[in-house]
C-alpha positions as CSV (number, residue, x, y, z in Angstrom):
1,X,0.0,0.0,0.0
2,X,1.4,3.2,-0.9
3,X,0.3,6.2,1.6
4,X,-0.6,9.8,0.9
5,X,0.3,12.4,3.4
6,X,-2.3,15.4,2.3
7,X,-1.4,18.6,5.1
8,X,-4.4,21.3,4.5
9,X,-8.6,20.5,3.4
10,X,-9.3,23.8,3.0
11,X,-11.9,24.8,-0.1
12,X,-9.5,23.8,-2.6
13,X,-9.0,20.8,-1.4
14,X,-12.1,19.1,-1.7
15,X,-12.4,17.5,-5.4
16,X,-8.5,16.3,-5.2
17,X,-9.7,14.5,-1.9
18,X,-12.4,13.3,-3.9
19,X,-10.4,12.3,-6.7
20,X,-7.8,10.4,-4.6
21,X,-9.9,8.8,-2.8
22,X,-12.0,7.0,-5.7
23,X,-9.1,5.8,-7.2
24,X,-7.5,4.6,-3.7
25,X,-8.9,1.1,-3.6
26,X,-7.8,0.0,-7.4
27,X,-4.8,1.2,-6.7
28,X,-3.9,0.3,-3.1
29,X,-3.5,3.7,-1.6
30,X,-4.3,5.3,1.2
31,X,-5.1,8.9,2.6
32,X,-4.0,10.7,5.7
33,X,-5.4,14.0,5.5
34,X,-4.3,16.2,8.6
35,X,-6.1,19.5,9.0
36,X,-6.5,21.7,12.4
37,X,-9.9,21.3,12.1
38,X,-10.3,17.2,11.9
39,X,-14.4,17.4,11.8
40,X,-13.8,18.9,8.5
41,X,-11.4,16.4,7.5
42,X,-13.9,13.8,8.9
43,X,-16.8,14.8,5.9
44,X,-15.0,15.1,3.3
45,X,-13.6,11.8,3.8
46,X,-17.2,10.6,4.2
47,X,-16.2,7.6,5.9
48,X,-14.4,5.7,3.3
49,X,-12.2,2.9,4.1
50,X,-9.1,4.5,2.3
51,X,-9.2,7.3,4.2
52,X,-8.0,9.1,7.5
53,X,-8.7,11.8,9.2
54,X,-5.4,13.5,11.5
55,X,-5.5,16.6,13.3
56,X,-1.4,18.2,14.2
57,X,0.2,20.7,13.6
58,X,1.7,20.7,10.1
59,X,3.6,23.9,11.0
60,X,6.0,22.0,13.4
61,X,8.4,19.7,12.1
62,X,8.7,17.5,15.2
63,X,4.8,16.7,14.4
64,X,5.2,16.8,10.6
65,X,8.8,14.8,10.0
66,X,6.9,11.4,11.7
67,X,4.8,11.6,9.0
68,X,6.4,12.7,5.9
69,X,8.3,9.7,6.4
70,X,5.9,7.2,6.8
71,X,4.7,8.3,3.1
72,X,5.1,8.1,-0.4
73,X,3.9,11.0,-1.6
74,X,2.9,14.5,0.0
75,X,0.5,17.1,-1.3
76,X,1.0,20.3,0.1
77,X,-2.6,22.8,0.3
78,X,-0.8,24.8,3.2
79,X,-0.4,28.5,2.8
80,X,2.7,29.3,0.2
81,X,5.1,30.3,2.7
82,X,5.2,27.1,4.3
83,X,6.0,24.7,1.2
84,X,9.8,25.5,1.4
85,X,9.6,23.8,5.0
86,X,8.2,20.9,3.5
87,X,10.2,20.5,0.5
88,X,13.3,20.2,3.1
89,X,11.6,17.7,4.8
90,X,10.7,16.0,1.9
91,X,14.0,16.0,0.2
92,X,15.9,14.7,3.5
93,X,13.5,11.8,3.6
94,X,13.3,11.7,0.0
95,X,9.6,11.5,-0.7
96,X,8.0,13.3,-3.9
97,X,6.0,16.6,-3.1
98,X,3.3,18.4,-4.7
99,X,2.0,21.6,-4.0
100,X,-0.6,24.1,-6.5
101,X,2.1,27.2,-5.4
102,X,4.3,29.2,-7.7
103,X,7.9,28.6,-7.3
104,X,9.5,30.9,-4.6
105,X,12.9,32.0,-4.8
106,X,13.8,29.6,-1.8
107,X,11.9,26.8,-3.6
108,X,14.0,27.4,-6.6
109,X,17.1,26.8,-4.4
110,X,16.1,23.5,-3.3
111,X,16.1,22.0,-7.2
112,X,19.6,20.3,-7.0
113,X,19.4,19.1,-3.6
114,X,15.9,17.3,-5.0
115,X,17.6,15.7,-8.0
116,X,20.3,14.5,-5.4
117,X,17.7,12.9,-3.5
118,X,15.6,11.6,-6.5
119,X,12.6,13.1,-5.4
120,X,10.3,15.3,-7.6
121,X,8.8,18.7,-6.1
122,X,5.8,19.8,-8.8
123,X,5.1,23.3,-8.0
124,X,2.5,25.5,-10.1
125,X,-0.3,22.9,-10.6
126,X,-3.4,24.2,-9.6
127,X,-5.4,26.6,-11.9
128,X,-3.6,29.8,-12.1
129,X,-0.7,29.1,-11.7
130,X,-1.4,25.3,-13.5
131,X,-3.8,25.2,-15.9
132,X,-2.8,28.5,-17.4
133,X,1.0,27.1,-17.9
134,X,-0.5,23.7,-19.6
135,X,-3.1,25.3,-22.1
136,X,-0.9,27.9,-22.9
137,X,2.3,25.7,-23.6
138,X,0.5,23.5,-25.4
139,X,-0.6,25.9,-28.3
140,X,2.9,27.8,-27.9
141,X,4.2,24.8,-28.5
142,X,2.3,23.9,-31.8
143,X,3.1,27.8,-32.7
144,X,6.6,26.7,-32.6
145,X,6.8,23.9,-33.9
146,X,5.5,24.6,-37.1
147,X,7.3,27.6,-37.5
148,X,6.2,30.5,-36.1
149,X,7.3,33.3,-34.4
150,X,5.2,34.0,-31.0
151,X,5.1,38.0,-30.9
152,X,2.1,38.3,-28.2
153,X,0.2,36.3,-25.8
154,X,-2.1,37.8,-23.2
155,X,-3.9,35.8,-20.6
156,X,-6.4,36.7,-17.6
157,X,-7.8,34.2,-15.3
158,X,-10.6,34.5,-12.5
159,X,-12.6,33.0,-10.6
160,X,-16.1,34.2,-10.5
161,X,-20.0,33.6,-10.1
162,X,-22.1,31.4,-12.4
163,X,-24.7,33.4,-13.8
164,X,-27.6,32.0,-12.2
165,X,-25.6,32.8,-8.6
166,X,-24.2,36.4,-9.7
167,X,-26.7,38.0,-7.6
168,X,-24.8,41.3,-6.0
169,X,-24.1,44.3,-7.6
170,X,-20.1,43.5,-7.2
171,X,-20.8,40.2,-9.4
172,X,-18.8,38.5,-6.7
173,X,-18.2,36.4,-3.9
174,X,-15.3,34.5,-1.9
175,X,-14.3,31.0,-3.2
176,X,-11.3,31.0,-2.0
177,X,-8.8,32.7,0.5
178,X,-10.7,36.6,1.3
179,X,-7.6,37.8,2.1
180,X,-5.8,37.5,-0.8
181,X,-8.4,38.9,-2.6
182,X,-8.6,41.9,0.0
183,X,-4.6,42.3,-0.6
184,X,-4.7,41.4,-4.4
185,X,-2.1,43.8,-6.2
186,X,0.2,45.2,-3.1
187,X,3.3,44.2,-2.6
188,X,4.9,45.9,-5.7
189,X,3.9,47.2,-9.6
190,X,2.5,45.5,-12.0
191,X,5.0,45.3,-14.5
192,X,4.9,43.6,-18.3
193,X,5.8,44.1,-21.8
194,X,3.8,45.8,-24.3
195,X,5.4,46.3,-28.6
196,X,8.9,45.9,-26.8
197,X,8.3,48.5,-24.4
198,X,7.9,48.0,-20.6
199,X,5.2,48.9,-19.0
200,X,4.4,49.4,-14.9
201,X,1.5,50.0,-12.9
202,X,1.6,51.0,-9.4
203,X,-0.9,49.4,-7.1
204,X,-3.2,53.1,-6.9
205,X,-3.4,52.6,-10.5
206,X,-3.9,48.8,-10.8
207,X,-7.9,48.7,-10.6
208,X,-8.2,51.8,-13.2
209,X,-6.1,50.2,-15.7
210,X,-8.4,47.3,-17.2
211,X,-9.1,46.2,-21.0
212,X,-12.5,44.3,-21.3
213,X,-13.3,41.1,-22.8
214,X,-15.8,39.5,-24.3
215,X,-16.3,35.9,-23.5
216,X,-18.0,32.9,-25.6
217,X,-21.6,33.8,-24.6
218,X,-20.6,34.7,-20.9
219,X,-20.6,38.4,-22.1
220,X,-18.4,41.2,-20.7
221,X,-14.8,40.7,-18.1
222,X,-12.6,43.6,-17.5
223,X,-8.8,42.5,-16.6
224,X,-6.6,43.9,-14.6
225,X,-2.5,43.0,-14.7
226,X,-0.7,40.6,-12.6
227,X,2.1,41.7,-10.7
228,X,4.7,39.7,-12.8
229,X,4.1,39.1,-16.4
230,X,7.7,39.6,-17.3
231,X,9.2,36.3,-15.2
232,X,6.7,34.0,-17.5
233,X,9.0,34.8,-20.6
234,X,11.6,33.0,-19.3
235,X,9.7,29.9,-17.9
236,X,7.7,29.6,-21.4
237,X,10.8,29.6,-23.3
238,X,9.8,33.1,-25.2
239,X,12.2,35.4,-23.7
240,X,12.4,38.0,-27.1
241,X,8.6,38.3,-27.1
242,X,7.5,42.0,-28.0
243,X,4.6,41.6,-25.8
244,X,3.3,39.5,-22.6
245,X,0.7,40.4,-20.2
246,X,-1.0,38.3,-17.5
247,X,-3.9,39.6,-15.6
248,X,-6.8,38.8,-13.5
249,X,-10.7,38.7,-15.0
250,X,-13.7,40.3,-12.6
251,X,-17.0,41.6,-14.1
252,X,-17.7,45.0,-15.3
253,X,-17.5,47.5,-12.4
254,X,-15.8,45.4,-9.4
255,X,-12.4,47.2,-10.5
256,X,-14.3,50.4,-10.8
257,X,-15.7,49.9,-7.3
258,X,-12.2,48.1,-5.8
259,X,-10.5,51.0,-7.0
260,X,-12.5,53.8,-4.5
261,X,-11.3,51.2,-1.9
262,X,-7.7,52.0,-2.5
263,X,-8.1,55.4,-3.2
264,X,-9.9,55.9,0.0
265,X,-7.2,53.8,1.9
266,X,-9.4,50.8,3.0
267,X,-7.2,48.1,2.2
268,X,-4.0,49.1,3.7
269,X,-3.0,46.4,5.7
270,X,0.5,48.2,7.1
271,X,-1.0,49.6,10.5
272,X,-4.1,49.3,13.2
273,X,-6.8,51.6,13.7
274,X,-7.6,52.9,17.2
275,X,-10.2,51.3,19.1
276,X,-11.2,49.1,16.1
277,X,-13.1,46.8,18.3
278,X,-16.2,49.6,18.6
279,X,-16.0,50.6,14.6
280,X,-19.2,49.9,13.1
281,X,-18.7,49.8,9.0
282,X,-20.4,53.2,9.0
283,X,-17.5,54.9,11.0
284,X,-15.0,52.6,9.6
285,X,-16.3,54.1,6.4
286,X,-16.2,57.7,7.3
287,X,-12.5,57.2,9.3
288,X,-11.9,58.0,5.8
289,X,-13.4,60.4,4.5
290,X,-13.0,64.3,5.0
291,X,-14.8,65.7,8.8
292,X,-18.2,67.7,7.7
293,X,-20.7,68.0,10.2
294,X,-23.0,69.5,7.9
295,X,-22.7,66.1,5.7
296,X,-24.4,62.5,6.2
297,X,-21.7,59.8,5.5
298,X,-23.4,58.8,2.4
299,X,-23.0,62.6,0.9
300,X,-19.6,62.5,1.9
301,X,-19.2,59.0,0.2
302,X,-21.2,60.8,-2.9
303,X,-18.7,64.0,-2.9
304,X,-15.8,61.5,-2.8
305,X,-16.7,59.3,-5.5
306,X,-17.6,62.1,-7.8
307,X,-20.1,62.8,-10.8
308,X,-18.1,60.1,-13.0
309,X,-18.4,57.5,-10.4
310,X,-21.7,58.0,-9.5
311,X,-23.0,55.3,-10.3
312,X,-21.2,53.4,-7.8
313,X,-22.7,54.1,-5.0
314,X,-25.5,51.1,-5.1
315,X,-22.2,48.9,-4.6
316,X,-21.5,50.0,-1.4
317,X,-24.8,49.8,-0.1
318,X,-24.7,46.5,-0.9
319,X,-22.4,45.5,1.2
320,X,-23.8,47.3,4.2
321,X,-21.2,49.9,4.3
322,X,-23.8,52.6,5.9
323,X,-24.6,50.2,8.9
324,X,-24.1,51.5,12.4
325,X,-25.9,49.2,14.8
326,X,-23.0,46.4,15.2
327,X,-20.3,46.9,15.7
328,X,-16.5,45.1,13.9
329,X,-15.7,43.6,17.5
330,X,-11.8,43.5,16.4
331,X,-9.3,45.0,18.7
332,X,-6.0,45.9,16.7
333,X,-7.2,45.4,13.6
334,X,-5.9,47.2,10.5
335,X,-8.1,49.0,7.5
336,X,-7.9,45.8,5.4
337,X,-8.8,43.5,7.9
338,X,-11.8,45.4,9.1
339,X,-12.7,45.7,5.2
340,X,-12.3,41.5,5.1
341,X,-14.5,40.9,8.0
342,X,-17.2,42.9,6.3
343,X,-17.3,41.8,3.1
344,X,-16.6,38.0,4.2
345,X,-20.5,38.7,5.7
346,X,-22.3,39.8,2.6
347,X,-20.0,37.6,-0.1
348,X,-20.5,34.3,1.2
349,X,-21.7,31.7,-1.2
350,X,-25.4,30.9,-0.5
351,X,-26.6,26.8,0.0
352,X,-27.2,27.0,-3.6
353,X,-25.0,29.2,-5.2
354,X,-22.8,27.8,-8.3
355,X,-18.7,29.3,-8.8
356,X,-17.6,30.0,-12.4
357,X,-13.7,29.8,-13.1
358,X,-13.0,32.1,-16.6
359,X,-9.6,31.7,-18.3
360,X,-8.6,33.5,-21.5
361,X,-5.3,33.5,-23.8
362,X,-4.6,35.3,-26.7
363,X,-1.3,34.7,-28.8
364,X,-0.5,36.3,-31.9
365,X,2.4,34.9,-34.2
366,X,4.0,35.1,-37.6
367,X,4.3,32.1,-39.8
368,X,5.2,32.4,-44.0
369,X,4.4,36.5,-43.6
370,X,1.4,36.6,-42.3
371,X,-0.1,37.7,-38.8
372,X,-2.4,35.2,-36.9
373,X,-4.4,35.2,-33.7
374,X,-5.4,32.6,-31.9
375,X,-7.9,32.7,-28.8
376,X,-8.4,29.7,-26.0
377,X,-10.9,30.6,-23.6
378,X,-12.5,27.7,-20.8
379,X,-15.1,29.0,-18.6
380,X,-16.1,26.1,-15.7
381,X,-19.0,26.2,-13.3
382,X,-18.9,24.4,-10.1
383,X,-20.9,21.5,-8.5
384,X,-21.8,22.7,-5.5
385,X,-20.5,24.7,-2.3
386,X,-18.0,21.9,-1.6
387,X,-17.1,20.6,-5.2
388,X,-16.6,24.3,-6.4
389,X,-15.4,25.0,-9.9
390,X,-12.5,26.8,-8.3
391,X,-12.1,23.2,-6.1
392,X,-12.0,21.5,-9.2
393,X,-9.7,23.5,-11.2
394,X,-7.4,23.6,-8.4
395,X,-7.4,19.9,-7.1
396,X,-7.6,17.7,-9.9
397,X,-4.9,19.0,-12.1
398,X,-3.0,18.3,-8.6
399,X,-4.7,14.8,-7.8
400,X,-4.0,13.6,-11.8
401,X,0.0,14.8,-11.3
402,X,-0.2,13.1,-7.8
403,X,-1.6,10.0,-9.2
404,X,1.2,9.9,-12.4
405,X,3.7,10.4,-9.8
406,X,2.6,7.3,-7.4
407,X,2.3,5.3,-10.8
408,X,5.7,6.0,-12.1
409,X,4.4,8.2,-15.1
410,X,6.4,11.1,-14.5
411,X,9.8,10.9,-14.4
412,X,11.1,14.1,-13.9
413,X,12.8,15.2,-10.7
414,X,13.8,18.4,-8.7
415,X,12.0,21.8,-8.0
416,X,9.6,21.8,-11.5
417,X,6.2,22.9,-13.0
418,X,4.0,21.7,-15.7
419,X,5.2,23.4,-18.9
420,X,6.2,19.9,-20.4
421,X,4.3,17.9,-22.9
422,X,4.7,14.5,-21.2
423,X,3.3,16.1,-18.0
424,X,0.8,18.7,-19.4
425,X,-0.8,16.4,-22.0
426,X,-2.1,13.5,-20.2
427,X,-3.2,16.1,-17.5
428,X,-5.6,18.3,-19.8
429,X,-6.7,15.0,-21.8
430,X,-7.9,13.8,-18.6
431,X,-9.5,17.6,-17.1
432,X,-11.9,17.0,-20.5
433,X,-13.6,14.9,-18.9
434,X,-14.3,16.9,-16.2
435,X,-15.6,19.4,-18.4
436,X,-12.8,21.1,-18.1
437,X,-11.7,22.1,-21.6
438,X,-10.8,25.0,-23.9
439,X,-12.6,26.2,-26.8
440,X,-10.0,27.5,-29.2
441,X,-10.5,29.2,-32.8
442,X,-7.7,30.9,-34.6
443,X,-7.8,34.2,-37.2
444,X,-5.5,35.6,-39.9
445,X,-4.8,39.0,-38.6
């Protein structure tokens, strides 16, 4: 019997769970699954033979070595900073690790020591990054291959609300981590490529700067850039490429809206406000805008956003930003954590609500002088609250690598990601039949 060590069973981990787990018995394997909260871990194994249920601490080593090395394969759903920890571990008990994260510099570092140990660490294998690396290879590939020259690709992911469940004026709701969404953009500009010249965006211009897309029959998507497009020319194996550009897809008028929360200062997340605990979100609201007694909060809100942004305001009322009867009850907290707690309230999926997951390329290329376009797009609509399509896009493109792993189908080893057509072919081939599959249709420019 070979074991599987899974540390984390948070959203995204439900479908590669799932997955595992169906294919345990034919194949001999079997699941530990450790998790803080081991009720959680408990119902999603749903009792199956194959699998079991462990609550430690993944954090600490002492409690985590044990049993890395009673496996033969670990999956990693743990926040990002944590994988380099386990990668150690993994490579000085030499058992293969997988993790959905992009490649940190400190990960990076650990690719000799890997190959040393025989061990493979697949990074990058989730949606975005992961999907996005293996559709996109895959057509830069046949670009290449029969001779042409790659001289743009663009390509926006997000993950979104199936029409019959976009019911807020924001067109969104959490399916996965809130905070990441609240601190999406800091840390840095946007930076990319554009007709050979580069381009930055700092984060107070990041929401403002969109270009809108229309989808299939899924109408209208505004993108906004990535931090890092430029890095991707390197691991695609396009360095001279006039122009690259990877962004981040929400529905008309979330940037719009996202962007008065910068500009107003609601999603800095560098210091604490005083006495937090007693803000309601109408005085965490006006914190931040100008003092006038004379003024209601929502006039002020009205000045602030202006005659051009009008028509806003109905998005912030949505999400009870005028309420003053209950208070935050969160000492020490900072602006963006404040702004987390209330929107985690009013975006939270309802018992029937249905997740979309939108990705879009476009690549344009020169072959016997002429221009061509080519467009991919997949859009993907979840199950349920627990089998979300952002679940499935995550954990099966992890759970198919996991399984070619245990079955000897991937060979390569050290720190790596899927931009190979041994390990990204079999993987989409397979993600078809979970209706998850590109539509592609190519143009001469």
């Amino acid at each position: 019997m070979k074991n599987i060590l899974i540390l984390g069973a948070g959203l995204s981990s439900s479908s590669m769970i799932r997955y595992l787990l169906s294919l345990s018995e034919e194949n001999n394997w079997h699941l530990k699954i450790v998790d803080q909260d081991i009720e959680l871990v408990k119902r999603k194994i749903n009792n199956h033979p194959n699998g079991e249920a462990l609550s430690f601490n993944a954090l600490d080593p002492h409690e985590r070595r044990p049993a890395i090395g009673h496996s033969d394969l670990v999956i990693s759903m743990l926040p990002a900073r944590f994988h380099v920890e386990v990668a150690k571990d993994c490579i000085d008990l030499r058992v293969n690790l997988v993790t959905p994260s992009y490649i940190s510099p400190e990960m990076r570092a650990l690719d000799e020591e890997a190959k040393t140990a025989g061990i493979v660490i697949m990074n990058e294998i989730g949606v975005d990054p992961g999907i996005d690396h293996m559709s996109a290879m895959k057509i830069i590939h046949a670009i290449q291959n029969k001779g042409g020259e790659l001289t743009s690709f663009k390509s926006f992911c997000g993950g979104l609300m199936a029409p019959e469940s976009d019911n807020n004026p924001w067109h969104y709701k959490f399916t996965w981590n809130p905070r990441n969404v609240i601190l999406a953009g800091q840390g840095g500009a946007a930076c990319f490529i554009q007709n050979g010249e580069y381009k930055y965006i700092p984060y107070n211009r990041l929401f403002s700067r969109t270009e809108r897309f229309k989808i299939g029959n899924y109408g209208e998507f505004d993108g906004y850039a990535n931090r890092d497009s430029l890095s991707y020319r390197k691991t695609y194996g396009i360095e001279n490429i006039p122009t690259i550009y990877r962004g981040t897809l929400r529905r008309p008028d979330y940037c719009q809206g996202w962007d008065v929360f910068i500009e107003l200062g609601m999603t800095d997340d560098t210091y604490h406000m005083a006495h937090s605990e007693d803000l309601t979100p109408r005085t965490f609201l006006n914190a931040f805008l100008p003092y006038n007694r004379h003024l209601s909060v929502e006039d002020k809100l009205k000045l602030f956003l202006r005659e051009d942004r009008a028509y806003l305001f109905p998005l912030f009322e949505s999400i009870g930003i005028f309420e003053k009867d209950e208070s935050f009850g969160f000492e020490n907290a900072s602006p963006a954590q404040l702004l987390e707690k209330l929107l985690v309230g009013k975006w939270k999926l309802e018992a029937n609500d249905k997740d979309m997951l939108v990705m879009y390329h476009e690549f344009e290329y020169q072959l016997e002088g002429k221009e061509h376009k080519v467009v991919s797009s997949m859009i993907n609509i979840g199950e349920d609250q627990t089998y979300t399509s952002m679940a499935n896009t995550v954990g099966l493109p992890v759970a198919i690598a996991a399984k070619m792993i245990l079955k000897g189908e991937l060979l390569e080893k050290g720190v790596t990601l899927p931009i190979h057509a041994e390990i990204y072919e079999p993987i989409l081939k397979e993600l078809e039949t979970y209706n998850i599959c590109f539509e592609e249709h190519e143009i001469e420019l």
